[in-house]
N, C-alpha and C positions, 0 to 999 in steps of 0.2 A: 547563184540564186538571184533573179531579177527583183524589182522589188513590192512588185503583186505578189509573188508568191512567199516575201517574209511576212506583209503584212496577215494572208491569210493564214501563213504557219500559227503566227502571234493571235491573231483572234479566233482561229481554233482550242489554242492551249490558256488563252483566258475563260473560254465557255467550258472546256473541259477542268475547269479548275471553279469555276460556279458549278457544274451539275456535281462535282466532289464534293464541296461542302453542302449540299441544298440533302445529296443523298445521304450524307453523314450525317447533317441533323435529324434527317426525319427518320433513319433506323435507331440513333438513339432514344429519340422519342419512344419510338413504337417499341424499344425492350423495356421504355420505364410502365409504358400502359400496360404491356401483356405482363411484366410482373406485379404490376397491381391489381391486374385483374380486369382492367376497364373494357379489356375486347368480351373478354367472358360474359360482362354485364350485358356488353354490345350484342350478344352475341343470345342470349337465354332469354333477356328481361325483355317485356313487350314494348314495342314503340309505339309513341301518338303519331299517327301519321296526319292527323289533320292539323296537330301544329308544327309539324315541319311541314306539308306545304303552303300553310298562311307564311311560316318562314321563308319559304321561295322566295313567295311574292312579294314580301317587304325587302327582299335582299332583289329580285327585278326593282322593285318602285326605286329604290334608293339611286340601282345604276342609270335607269331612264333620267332621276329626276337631276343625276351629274351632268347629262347629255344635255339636255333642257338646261340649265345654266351655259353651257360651254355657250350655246345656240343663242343666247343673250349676250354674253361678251363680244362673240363676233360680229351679231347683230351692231354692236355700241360703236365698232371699227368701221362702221359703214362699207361691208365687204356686202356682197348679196349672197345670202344665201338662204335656204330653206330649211324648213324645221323635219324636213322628211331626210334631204341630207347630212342633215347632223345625227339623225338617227343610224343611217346607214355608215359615216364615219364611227361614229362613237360606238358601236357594236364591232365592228371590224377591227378599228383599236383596241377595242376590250379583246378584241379574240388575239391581236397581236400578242400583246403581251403576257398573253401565256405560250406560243408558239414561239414565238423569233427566240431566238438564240446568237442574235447577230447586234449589232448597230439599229438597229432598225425597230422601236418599238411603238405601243398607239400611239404615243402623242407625235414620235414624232410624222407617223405613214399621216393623223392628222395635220399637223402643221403645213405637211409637203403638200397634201392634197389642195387646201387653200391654195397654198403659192402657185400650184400648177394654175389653177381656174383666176389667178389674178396675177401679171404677170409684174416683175416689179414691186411688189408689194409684202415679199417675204417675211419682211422683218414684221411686221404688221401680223401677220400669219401666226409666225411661231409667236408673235406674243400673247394671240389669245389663249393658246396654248398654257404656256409659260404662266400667266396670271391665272388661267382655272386651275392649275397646279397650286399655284401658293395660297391658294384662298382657300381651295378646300382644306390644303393641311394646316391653313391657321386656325380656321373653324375646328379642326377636329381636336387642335390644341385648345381653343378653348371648351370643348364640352367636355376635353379632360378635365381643363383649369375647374371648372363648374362640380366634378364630380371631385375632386380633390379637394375645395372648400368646404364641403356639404359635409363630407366623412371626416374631413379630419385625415387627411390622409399624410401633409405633410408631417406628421410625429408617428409616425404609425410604426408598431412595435419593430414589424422587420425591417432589417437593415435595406435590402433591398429596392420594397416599396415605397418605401422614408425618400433614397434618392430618387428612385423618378417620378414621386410627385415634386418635389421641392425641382427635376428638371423640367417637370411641365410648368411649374408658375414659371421659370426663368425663362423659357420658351415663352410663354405668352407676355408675358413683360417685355423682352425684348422685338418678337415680332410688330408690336404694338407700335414701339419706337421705328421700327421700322417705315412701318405703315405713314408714321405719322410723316417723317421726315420726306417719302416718295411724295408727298402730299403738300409739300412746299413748295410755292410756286419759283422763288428763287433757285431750288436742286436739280429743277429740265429747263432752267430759259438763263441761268446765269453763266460767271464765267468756266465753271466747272463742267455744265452741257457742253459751252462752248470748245474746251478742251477735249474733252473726250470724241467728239465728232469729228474735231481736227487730224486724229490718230493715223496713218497709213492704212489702209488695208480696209482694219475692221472697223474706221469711223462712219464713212455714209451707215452701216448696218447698226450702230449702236444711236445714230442722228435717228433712224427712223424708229428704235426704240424709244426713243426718249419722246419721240413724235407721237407714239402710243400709249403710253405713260398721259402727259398733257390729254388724249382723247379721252383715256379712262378718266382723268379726274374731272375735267367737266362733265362725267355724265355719274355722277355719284349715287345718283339711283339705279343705275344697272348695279354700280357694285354693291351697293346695301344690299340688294336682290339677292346678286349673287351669296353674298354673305349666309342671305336668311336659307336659300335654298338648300347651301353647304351643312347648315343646321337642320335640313329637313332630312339630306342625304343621310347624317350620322343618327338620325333616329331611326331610321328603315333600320339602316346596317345592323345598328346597336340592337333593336327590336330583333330582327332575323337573327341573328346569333344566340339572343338570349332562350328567342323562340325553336330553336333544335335545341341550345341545354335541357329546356322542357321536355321534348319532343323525344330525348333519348337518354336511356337509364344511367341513372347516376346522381349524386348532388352537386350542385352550383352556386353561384353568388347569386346575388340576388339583382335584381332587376337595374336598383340604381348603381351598383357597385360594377355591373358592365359596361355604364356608360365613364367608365375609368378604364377598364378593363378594355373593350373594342376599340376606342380610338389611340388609344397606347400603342396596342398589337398591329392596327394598321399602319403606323408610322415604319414598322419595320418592313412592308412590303413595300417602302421606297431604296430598299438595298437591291444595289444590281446583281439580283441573282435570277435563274429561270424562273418560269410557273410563277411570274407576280409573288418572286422572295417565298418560293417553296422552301420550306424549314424554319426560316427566319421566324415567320408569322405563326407558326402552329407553335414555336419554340419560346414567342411571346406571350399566348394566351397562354400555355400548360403554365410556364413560371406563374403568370398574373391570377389563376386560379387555386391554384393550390398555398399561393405567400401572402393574396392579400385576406385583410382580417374579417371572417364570415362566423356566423352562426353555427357551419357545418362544417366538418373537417372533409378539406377534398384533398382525395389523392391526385397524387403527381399521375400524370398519362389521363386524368378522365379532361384536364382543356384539351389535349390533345387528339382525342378522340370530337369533341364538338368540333375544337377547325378542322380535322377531316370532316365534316359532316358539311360545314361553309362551304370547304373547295369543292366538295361534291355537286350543289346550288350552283357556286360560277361556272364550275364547267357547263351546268345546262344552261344557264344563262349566256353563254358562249359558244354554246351553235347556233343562236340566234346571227352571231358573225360570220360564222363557218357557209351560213343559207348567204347570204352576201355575198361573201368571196366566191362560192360557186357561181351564183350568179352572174360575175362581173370579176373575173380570175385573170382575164387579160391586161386589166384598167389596172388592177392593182397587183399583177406581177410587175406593170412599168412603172405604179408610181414607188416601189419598194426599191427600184434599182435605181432612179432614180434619189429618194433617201441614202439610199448606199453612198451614192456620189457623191452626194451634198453633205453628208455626216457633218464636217467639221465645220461649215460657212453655219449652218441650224446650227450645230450645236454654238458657236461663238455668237449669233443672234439672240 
């Protein structure tokens, strides 16, 4: 056996070992809903269709308005690029990563596609990438942080919910520090850059992150930007979501207690599993519905039944990438195999 063929053996049997679990969680789900009755409700009670589709389109506004940021950081790298392109990437990655089942996911088909139209310049690439990743889920940590002070969540009766509020301040306390320290001028220009740059192999790529790193913080009004945008993103989201609880029979938390509730549950669609963390995410609202503390006693299975209702929304929001890729299916069968190749030099960027 050459050694193309173990490593395809192997990342065969790790994606068939995500779609086991992705399918495991979500038939458990779907026996806790149907014994609670929650398809039944689905199923008899009438639906608002006018606010599920305002919910659509606050769950479009949100994904457009990630795009529109990314298209600011790279803008700040002084790479060229246009805001029509960042639309056509950032649709197409959104469509990736519910399709790929490989190596090969949006951010990265984005990152590669820069590096392709700049050549030389990769590292720079994946890091616009790489920082609209960390920003938005620092933001979505804080709008937890913000929903977790307000309620009182870190004493909250159930055991559960108790820890992962008390893990979202720790998360934001700690990102914060983070933050601050990328933000020292002595951390990319002292002897410690110096070292790391020196390294065989991966230092010229880790030199030119550090090179990116210095660009972003001189321009510190892209990232405030970016910041406030990430906070505009997580109200769409947060709105759209709460906006189908409405839209479909059942009861729910209430308005502010989703904004605890939605950016919790997305942190889980950063597990590598298919379908943008199919299971994971529907397995985080159902818990965060039914344990955190409400007015209204919800059954277990009726979150679960609203994130079907979400992933219903992304998929249509995701042949907006699907019109893309047909359009242009030759450009980006090569830049994906191209991605293929490169997996490890990106991924170490």
């Amino acid at each position: 056996m050459n050694e193309k063929t173990r490593k395809w053996l192997k990342r065969a049997a790790i994606n068939l070992l995500k779609i086991g679990i992705s399918a495991g969680l979500i038939a458990y789900l779907f026996i806790q809903a149907r014994n609670n009755e929650a398809f039944d409700q689905l199923r008899d009670q009438p639906k608002q269709w006018g606010l599920l589709v305002t919910a659509w389109l606050c769950v479009l506004a949100g994904l457009s308005t990630t795009i529109v940021r990314w298209f600011f950081l790279v803008r700040a790298l002084e790479l060229p690029f246009r805001l029509r392109d960042a639309f056509r990437l950032g649709f197409l990655g959104y469509l990736l990563n519910f399709v790929s089942l490989g190596s090969v996911g949006g951010d990265l088909f984005k990152a590669v596609f820069i590096a392709h139209e700049q050549p030389g310049r990769r590292a720079e690439a994946v890091a616009t990438v790489v920082v609209d990743r960390m920003i938005g889920l620092y933001a979505m940590f804080l709008v937890a942080t913000a929903a977790v002070l307000i309620n009182g969540l870190w004493s909250a009766p159930d055991e559960g919910i108790r820890l992962v509020a008390r893990a979202t301040l720790l998360g934001a306390v700690v990102g914060a520090v983070g933050i601050i320290v990328l933000l020292i001028p002595g951390f990319t220009s002292g002897a410690l850059s110096e070292a790391l740059t020196g390294l065989p192999k991966v230092g010229p790529t880790i030199g030119r992150l550090i090179w990116a790193v210095r660009m972003y913080r001189r321009r510190m009004g892209t990232l405030v930007m970016a910041v406030l945008l990430s906070f505009v993103v997580h109200t769409f989201t947060t709105t759209g979501i709460f906006l189908i609880a409405r839209g479909l029979p059942g009861d729910h938390p209430s308005y502010g207690q989703h904004f605890l509730v939605v950016p919790l549950s997305m942190v889980a669609s950063a597990l590598p599993l298919p379908l943008m963390a199919l299971g994971a995410f529907e397995a985080a609202i159902d818990y965060m519905y039914s344990h955190i503390p409400s007015a209204v006693v919800i059954p277990a299975g009726q979150g679960f039944v609203v994130a079907i209702g979400y992933r219903i929304i992304t998929l249509i929001n995701a042949t907006v990438g699907a019109v893309y890729w047909a359009i242009s299916r030759r450009q980006v069968a090569e830049l994906m195999h191209e991605a293929e190749e490169n997996t490890p030099e990106l991924s170490g960027a």
